[in-house]
Biopython code that builds the backbone (N, CA, C, O; Angstrom):
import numpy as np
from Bio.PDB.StructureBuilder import StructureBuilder

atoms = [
    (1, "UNK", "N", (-4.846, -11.808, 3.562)),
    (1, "UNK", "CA", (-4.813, -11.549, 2.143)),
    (1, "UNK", "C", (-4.657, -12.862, 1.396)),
    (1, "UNK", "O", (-3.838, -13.724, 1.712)),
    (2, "UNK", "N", (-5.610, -12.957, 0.256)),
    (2, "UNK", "CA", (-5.319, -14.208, -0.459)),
    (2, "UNK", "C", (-4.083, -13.913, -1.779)),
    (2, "UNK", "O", (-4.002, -12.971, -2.567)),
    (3, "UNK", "N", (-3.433, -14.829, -1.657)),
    (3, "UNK", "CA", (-2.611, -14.850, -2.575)),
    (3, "UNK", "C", (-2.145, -14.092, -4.313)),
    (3, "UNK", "O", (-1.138, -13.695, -4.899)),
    (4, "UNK", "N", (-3.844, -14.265, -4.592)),
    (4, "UNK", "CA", (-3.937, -13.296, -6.329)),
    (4, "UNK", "C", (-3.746, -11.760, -5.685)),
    (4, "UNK", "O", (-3.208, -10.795, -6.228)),
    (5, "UNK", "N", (-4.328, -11.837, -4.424)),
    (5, "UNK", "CA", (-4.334, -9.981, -3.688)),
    (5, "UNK", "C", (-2.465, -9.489, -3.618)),
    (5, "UNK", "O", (-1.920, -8.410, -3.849)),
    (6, "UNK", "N", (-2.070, -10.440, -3.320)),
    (6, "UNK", "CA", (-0.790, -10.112, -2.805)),
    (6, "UNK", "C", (0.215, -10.055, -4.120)),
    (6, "UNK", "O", (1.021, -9.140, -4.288)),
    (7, "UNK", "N", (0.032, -11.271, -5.110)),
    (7, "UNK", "CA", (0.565, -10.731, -6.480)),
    (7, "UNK", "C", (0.061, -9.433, -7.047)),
    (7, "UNK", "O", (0.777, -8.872, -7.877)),
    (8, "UNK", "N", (-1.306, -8.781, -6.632)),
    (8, "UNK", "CA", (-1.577, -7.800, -7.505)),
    (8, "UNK", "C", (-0.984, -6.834, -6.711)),
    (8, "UNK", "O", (-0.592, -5.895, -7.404)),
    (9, "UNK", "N", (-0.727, -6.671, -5.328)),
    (9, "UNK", "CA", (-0.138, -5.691, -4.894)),
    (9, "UNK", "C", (1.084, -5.260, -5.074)),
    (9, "UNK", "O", (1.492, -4.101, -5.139)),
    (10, "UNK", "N", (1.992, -6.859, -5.199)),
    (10, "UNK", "CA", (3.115, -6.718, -5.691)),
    (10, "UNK", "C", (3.357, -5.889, -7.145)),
    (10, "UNK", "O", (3.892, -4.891, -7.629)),
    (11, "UNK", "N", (2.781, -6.735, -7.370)),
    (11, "UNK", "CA", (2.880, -6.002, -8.995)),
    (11, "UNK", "C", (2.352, -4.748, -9.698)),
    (11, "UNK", "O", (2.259, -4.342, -10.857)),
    (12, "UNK", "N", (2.004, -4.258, -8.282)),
    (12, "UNK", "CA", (1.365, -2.845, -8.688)),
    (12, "UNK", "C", (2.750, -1.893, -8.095)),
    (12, "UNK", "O", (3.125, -0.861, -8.651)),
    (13, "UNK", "N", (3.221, -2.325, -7.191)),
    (13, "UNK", "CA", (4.773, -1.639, -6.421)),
    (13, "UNK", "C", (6.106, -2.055, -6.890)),
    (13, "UNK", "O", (7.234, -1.802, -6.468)),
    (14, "UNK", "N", (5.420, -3.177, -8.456)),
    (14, "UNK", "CA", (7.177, -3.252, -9.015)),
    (14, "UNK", "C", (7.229, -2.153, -10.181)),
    (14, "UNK", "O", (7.341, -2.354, -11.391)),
    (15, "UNK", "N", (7.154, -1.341, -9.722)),
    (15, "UNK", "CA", (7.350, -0.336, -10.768)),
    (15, "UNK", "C", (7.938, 1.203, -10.006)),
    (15, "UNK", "O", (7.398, 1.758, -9.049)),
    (16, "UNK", "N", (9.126, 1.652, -10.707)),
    (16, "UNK", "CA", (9.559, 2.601, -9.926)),
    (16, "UNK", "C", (8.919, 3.768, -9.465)),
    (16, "UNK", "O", (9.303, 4.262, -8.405)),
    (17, "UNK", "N", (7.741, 4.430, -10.282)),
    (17, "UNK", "CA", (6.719, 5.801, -10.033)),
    (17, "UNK", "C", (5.917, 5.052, -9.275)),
    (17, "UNK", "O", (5.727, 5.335, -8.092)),
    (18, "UNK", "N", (5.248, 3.818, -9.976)),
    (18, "UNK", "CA", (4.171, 3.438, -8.369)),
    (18, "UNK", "C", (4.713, 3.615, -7.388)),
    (18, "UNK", "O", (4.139, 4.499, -6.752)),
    (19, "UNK", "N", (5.591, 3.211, -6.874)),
    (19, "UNK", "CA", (6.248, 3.018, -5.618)),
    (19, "UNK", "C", (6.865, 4.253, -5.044)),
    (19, "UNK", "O", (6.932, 4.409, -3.824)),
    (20, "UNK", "N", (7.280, 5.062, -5.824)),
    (20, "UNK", "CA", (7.519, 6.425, -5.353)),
    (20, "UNK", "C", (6.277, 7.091, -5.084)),
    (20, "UNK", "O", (6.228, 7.842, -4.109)),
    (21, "UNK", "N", (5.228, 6.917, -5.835)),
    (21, "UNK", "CA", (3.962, 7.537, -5.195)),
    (21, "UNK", "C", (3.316, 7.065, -3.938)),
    (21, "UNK", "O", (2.554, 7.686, -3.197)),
    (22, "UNK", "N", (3.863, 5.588, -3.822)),
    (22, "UNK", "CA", (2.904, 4.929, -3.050)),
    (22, "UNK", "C", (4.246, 5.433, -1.643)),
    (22, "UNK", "O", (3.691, 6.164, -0.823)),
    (23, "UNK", "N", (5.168, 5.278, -1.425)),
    (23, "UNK", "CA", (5.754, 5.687, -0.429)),
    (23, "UNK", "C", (5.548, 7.589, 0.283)),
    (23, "UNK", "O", (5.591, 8.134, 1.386)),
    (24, "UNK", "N", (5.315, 8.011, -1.206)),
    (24, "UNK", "CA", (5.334, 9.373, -1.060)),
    (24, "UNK", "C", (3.866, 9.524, 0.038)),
    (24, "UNK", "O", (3.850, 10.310, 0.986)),
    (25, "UNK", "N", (3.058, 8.889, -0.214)),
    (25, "UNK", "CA", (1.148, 8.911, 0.416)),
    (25, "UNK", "C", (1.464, 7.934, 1.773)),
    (25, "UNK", "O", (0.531, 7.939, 2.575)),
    (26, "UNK", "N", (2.522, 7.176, 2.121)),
    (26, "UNK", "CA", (2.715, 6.800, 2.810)),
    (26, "UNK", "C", (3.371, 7.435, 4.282)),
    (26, "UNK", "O", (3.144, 7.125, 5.452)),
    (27, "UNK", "N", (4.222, 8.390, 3.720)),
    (27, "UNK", "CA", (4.855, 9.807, 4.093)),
    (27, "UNK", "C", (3.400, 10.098, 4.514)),
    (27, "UNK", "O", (2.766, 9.560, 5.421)),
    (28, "UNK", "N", (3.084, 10.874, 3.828)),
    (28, "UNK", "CA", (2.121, 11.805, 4.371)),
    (28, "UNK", "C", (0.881, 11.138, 5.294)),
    (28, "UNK", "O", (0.254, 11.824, 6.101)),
    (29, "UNK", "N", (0.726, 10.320, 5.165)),
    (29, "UNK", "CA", (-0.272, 9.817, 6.184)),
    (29, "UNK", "C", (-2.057, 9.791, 5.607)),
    (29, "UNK", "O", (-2.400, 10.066, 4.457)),
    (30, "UNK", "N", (-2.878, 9.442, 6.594)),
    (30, "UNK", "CA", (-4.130, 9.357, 6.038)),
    (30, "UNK", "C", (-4.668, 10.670, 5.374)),
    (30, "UNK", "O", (-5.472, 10.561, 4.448)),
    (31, "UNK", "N", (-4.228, 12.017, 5.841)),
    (31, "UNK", "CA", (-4.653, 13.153, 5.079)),
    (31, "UNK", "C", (-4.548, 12.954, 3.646)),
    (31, "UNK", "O", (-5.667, 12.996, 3.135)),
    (32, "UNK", "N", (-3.472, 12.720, 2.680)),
    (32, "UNK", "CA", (-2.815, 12.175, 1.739)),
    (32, "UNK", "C", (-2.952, 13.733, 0.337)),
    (32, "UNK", "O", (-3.385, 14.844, 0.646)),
    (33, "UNK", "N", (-2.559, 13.430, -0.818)),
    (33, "UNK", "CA", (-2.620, 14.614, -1.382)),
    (33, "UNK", "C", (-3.358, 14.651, -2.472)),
    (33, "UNK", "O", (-3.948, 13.611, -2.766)),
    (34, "UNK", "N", (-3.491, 15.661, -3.214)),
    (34, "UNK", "CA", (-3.905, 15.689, -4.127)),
    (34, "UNK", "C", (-3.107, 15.644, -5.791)),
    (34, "UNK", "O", (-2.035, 16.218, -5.985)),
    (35, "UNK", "N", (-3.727, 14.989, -6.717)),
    (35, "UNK", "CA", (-3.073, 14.776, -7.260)),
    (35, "UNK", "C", (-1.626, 15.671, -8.260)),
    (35, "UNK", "O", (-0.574, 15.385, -8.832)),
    (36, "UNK", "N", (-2.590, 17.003, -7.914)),
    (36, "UNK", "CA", (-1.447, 17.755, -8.825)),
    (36, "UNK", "C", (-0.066, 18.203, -7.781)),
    (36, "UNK", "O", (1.126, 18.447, -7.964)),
    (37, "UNK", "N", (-1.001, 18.146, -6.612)),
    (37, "UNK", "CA", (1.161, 18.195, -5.245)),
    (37, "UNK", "C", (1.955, 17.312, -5.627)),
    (37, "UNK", "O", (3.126, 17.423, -5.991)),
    (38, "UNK", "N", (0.926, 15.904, -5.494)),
    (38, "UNK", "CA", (2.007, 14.929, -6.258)),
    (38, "UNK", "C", (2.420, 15.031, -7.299)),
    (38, "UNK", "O", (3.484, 14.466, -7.553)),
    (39, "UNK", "N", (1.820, 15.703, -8.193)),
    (39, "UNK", "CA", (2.504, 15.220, -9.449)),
    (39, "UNK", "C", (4.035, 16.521, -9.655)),
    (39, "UNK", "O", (5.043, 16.434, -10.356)),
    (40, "UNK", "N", (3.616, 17.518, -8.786)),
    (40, "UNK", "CA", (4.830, 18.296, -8.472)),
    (40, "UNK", "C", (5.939, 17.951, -7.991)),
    (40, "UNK", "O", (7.040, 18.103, -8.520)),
    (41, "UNK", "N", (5.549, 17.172, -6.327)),
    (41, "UNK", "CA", (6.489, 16.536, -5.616)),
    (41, "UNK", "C", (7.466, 15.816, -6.387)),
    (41, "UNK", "O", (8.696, 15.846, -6.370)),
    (42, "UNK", "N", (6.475, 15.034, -7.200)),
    (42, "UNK", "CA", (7.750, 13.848, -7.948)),
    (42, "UNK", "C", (7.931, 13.960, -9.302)),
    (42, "UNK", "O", (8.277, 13.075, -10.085)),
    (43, "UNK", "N", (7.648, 15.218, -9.544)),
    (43, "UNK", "CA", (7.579, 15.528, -10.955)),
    (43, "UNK", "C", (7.579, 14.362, -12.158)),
    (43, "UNK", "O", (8.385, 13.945, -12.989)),
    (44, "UNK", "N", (6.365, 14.118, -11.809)),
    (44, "UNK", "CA", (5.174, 13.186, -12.755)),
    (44, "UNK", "C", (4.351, 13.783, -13.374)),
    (44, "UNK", "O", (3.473, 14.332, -12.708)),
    (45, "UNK", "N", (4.299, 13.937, -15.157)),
    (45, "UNK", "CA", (3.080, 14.141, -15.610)),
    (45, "UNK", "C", (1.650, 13.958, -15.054)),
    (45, "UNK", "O", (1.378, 12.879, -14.528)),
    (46, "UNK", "N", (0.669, 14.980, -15.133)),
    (46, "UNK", "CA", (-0.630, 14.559, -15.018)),
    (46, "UNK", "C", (-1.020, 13.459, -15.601)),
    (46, "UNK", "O", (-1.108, 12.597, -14.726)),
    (47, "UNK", "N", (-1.282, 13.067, -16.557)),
    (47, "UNK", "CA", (-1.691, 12.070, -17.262)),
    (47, "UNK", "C", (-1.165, 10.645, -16.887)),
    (47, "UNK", "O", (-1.827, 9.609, -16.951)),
    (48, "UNK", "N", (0.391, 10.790, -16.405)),
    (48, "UNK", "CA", (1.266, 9.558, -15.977)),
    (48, "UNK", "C", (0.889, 9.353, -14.446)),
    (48, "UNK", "O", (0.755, 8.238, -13.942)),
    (49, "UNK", "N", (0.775, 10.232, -13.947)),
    (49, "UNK", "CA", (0.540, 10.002, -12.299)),
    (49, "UNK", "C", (-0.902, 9.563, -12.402)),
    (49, "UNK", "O", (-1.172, 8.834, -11.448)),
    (50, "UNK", "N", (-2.173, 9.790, -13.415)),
    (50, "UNK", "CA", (-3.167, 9.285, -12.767)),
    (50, "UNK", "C", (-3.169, 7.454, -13.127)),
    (50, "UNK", "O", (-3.492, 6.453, -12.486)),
    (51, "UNK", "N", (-2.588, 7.736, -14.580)),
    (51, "UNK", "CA", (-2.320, 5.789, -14.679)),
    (51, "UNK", "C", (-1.826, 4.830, -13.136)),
    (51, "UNK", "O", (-2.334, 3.858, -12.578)),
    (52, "UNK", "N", (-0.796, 5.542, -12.888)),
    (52, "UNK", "CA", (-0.066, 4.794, -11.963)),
    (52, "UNK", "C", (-1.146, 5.000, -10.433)),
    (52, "UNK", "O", (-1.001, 4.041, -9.675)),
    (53, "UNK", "N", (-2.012, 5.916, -9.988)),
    (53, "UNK", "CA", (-2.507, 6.081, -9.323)),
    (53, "UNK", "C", (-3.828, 4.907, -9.423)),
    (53, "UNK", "O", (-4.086, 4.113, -8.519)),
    (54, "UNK", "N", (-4.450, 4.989, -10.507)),
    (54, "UNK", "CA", (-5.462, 4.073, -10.859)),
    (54, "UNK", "C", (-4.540, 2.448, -10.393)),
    (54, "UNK", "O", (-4.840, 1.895, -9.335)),
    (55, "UNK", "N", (-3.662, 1.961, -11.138)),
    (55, "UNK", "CA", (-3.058, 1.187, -10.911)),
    (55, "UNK", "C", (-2.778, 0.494, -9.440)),
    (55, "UNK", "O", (-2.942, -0.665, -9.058)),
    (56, "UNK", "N", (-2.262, 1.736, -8.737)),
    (56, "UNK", "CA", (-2.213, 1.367, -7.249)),
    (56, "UNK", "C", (-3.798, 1.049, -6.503)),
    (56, "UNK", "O", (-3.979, 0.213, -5.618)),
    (57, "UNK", "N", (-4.937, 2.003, -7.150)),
    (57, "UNK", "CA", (-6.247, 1.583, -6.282)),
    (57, "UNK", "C", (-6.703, 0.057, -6.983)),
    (57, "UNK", "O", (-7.263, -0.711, -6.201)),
    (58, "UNK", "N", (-6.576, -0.241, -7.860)),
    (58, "UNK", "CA", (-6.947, -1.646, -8.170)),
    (58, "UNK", "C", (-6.333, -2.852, -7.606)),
    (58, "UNK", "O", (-6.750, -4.006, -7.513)),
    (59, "UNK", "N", (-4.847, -2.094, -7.127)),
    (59, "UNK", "CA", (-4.559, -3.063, -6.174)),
    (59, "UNK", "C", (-4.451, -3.129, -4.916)),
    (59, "UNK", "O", (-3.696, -3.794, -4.207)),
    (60, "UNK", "N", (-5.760, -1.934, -4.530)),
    (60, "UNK", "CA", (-6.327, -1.980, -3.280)),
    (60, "UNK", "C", (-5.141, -1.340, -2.067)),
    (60, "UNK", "O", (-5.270, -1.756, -0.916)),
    (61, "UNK", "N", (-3.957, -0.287, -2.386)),
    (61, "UNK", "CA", (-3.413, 0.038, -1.949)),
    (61, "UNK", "C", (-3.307, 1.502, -1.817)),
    (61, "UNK", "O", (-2.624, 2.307, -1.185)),
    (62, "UNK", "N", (-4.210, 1.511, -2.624)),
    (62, "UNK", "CA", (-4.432, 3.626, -2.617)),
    (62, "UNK", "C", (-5.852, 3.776, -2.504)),
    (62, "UNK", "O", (-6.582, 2.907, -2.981)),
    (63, "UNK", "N", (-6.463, 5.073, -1.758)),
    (63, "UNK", "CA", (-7.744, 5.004, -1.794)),
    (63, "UNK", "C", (-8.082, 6.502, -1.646)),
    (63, "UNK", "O", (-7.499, 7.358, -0.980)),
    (64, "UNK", "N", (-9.307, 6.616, -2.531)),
    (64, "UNK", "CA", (-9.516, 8.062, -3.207)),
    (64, "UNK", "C", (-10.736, 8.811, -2.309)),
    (64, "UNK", "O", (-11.846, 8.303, -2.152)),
    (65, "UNK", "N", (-10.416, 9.818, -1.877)),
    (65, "UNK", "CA", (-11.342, 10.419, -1.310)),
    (65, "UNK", "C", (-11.926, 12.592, -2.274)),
    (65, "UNK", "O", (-11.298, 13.546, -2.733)),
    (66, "UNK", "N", (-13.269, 12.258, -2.068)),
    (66, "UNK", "CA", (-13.325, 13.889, -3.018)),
    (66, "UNK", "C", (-13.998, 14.734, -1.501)),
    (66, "UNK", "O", (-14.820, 14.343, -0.672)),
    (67, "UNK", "N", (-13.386, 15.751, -1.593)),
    (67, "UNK", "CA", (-13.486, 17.178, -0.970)),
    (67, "UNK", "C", (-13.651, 18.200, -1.392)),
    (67, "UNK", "O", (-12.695, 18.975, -1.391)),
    (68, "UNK", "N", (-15.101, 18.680, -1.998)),
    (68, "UNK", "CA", (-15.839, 19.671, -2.369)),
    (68, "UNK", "C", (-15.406, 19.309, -3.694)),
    (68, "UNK", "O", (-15.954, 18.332, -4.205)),
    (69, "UNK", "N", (-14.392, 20.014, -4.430)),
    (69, "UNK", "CA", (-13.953, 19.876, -5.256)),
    (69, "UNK", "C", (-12.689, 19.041, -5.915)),
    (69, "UNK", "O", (-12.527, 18.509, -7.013)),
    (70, "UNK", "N", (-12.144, 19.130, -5.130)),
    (70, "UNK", "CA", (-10.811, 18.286, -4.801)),
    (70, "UNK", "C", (-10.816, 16.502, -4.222)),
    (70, "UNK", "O", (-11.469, 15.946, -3.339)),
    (71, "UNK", "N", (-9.814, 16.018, -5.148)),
    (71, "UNK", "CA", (-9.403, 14.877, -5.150)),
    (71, "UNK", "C", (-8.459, 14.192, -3.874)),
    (71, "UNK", "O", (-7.346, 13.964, -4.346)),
    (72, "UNK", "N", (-8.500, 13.918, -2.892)),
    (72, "UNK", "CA", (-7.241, 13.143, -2.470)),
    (72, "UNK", "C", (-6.907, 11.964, -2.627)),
    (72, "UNK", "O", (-7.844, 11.173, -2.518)),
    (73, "UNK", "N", (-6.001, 11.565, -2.826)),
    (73, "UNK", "CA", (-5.560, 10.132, -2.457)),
    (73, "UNK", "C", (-4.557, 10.033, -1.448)),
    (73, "UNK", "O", (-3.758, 10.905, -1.108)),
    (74, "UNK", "N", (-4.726, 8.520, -0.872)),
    (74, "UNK", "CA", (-4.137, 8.009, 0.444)),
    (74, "UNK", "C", (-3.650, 6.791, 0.396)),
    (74, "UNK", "O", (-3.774, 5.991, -0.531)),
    (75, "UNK", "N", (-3.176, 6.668, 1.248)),
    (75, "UNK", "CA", (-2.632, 4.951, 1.340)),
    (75, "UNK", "C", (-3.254, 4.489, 1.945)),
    (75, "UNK", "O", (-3.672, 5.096, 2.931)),
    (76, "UNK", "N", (-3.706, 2.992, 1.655)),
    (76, "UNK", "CA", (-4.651, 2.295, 2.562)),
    (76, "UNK", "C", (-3.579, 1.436, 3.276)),
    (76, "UNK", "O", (-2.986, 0.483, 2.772)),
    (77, "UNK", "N", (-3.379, 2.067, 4.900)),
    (77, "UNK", "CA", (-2.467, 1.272, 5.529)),
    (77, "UNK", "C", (-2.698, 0.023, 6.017)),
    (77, "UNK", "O", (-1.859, -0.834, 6.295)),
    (78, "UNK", "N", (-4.181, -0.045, 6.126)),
    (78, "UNK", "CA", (-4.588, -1.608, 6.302)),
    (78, "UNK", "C", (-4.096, -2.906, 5.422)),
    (78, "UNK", "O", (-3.743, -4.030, 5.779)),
    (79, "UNK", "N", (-4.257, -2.083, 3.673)),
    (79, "UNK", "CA", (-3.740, -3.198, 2.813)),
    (79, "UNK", "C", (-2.122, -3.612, 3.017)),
    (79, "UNK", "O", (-1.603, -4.711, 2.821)),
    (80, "UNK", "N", (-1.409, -2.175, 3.546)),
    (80, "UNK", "CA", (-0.177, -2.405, 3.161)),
    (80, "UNK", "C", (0.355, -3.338, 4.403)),
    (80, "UNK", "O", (1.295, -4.071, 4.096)),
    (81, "UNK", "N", (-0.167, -3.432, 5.943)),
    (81, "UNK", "CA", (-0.075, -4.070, 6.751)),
    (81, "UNK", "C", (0.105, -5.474, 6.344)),
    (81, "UNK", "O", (1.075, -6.232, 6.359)),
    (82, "UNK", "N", (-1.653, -5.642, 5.817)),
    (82, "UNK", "CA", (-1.573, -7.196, 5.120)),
    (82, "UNK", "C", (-1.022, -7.283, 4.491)),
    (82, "UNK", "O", (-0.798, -8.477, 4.689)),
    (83, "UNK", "N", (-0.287, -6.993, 3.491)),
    (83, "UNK", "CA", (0.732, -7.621, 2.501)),
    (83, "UNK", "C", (1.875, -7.764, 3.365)),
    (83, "UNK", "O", (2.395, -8.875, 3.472)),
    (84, "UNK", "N", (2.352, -6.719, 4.030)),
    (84, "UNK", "CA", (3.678, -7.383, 5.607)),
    (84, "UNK", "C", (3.589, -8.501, 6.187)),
    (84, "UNK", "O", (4.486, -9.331, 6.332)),
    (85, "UNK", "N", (1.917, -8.585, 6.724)),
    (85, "UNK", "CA", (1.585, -9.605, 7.355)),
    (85, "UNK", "C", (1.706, -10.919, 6.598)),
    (85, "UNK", "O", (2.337, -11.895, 7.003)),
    (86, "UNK", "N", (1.080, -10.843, 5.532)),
    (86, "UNK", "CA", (0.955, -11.830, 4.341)),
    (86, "UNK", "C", (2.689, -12.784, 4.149)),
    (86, "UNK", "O", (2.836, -14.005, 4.218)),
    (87, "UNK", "N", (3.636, -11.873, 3.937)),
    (87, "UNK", "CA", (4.957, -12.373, 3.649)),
    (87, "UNK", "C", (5.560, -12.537, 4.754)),
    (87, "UNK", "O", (6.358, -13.425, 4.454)),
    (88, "UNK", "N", (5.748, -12.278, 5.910)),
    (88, "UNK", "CA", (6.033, -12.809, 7.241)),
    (88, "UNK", "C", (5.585, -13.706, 8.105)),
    (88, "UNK", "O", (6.330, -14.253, 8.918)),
    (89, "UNK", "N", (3.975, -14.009, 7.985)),
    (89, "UNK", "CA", (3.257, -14.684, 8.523)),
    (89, "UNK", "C", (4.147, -16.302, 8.810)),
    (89, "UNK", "O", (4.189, -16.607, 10.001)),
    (90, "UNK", "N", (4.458, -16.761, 8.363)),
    (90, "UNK", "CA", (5.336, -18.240, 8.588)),
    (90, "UNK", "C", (6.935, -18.263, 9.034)),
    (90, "UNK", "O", (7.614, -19.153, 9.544)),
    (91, "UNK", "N", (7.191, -17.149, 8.699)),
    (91, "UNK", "CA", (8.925, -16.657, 9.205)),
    (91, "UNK", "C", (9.298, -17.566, 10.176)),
    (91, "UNK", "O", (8.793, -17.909, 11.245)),
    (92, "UNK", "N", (10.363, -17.904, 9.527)),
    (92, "UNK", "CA", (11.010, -19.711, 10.773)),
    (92, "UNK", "C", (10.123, -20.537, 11.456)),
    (92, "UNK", "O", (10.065, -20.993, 12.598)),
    (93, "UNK", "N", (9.230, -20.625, 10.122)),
    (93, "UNK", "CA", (8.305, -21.744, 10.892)),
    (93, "UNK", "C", (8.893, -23.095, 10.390)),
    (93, "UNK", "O", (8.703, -24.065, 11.124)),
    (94, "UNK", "N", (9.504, -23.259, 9.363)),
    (94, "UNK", "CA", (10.542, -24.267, 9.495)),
    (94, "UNK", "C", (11.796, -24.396, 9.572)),
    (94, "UNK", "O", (12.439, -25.292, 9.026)),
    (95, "UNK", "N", (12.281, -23.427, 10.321)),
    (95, "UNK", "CA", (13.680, -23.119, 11.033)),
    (95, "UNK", "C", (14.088, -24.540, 12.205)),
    (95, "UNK", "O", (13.324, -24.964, 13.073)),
    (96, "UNK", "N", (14.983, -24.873, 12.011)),
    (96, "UNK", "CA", (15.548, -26.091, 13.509)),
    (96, "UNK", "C", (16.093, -24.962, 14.892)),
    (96, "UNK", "O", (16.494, -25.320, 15.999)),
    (97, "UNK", "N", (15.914, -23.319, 14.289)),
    (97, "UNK", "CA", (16.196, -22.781, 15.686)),
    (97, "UNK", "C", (14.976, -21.689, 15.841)),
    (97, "UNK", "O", (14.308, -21.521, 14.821)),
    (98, "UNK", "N", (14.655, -21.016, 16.868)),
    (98, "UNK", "CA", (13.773, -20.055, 16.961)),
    (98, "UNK", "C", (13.796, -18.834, 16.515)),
    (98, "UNK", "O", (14.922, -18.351, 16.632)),
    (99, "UNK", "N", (12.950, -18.051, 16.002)),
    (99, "UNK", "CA", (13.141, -16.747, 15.402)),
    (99, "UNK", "C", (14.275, -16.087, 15.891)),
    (99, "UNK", "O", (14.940, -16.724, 16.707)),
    (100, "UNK", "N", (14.735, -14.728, 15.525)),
    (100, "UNK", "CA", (15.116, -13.873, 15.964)),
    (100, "UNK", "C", (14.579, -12.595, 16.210)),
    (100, "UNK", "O", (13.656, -12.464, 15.407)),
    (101, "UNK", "N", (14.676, -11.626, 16.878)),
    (101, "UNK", "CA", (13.962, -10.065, 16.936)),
    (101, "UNK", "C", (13.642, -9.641, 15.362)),
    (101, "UNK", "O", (12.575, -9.110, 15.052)),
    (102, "UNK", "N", (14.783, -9.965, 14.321)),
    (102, "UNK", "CA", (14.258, -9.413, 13.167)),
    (102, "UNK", "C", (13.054, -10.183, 12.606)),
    (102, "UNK", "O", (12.085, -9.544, 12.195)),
    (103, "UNK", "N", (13.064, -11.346, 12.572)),
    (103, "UNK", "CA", (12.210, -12.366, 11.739)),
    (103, "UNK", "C", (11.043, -12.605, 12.953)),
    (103, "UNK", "O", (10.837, -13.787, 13.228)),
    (104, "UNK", "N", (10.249, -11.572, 13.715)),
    (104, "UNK", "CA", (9.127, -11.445, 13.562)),
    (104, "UNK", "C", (7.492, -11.153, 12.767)),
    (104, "UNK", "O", (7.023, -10.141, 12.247)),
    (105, "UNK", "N", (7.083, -12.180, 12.914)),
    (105, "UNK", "CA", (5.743, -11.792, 11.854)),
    (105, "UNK", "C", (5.389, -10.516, 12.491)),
    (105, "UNK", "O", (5.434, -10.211, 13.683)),
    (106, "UNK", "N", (4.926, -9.636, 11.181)),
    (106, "UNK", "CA", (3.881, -8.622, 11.438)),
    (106, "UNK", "C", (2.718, -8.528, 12.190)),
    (106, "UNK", "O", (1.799, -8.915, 11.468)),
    (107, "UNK", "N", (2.288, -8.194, 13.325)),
    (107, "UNK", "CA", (1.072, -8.436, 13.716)),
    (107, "UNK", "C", (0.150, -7.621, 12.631)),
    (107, "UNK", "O", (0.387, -6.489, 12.209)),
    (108, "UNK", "N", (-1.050, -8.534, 12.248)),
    (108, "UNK", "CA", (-2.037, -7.694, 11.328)),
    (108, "UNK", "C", (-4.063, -7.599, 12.429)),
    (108, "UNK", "O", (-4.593, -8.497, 13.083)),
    (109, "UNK", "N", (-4.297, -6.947, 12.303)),
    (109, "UNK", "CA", (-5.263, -6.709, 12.987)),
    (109, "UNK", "C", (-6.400, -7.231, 12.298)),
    (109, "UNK", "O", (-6.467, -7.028, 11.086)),
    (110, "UNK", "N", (-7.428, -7.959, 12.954)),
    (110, "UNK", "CA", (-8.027, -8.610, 11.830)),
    (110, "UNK", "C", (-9.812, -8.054, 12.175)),
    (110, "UNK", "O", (-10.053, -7.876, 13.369)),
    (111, "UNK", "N", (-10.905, -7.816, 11.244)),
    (111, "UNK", "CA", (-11.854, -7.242, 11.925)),
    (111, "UNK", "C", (-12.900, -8.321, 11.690)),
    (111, "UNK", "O", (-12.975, -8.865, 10.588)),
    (112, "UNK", "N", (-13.720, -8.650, 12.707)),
    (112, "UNK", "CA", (-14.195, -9.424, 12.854)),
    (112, "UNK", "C", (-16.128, -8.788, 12.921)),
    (112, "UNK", "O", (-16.504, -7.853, 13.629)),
    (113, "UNK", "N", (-17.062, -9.641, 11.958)),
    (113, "UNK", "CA", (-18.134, -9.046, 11.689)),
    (113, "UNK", "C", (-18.959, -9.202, 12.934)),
    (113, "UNK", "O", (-18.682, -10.236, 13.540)),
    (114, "UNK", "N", (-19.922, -8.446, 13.503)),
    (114, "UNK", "CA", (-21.035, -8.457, 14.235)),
    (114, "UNK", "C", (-22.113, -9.100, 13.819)),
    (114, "UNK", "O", (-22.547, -8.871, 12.690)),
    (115, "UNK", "N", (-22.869, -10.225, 14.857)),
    (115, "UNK", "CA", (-23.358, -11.332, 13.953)),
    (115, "UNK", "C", (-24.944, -10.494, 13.919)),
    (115, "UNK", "O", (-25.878, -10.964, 13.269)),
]
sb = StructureBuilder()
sb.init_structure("model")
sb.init_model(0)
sb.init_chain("A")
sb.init_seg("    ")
for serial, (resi, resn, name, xyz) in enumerate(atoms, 1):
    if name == "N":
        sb.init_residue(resn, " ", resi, " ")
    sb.init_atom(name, np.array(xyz, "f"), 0.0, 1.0, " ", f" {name:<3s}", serial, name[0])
structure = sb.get_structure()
């Protein structure tokens, strides 16, 4: 992840409803929900949950899928990996002692194109 990616992600999860939504789709996994469960679950206006929803896909951390009629959204666990990966990646790399079990980098999986 380049750096403007990782401020926008941040700054799409400093906000208390983003982040409750975005944990909530995180919960649930790649199936993910639709918008009016959520907006039940966390009792969020319609209108307020789709701002904050839009918000999270621009920063490439939510991702919208349609089913016949129906809307889902999901978490894109790939992005959220890289942003782990992103802020751990150097962890005691200028330490005078060696990591510890906690201050392991994230492994991030990286995909590599077919030439």
């Amino acid at each position: 992840m380049k750096s403007q990616e990782v401020l926008l992600a941040l700054g799409a999860l400093a906000h208390e409803s983003r982040l409750a939504v975005f944990r909530l789709l995180v919960k649930r996994g790649p199936a993910g929900f639709t918008p009016g469960a959520m907006a039940e679950k966390l009792d969020i206006p319609g209108p307020t949950l789709s701002f904050h929803l839009k918000e999270l896909q621009s920063a490439g951390l939510v991702e919208m899928r349609r089913e016949s009629r129906f809307l889902y959204y999901s978490a894109r666990f790939d992005r959220m990996k890289a942003l782990l990966g992103f802020l751990t990646d150097q962890c005691c790399s200028q330490a005078d002692e060696a990591c510890d079990a906690d201050c392991k980098p994230v492994a991030t999986s990286t995909k590599r194109r077919s030439a």
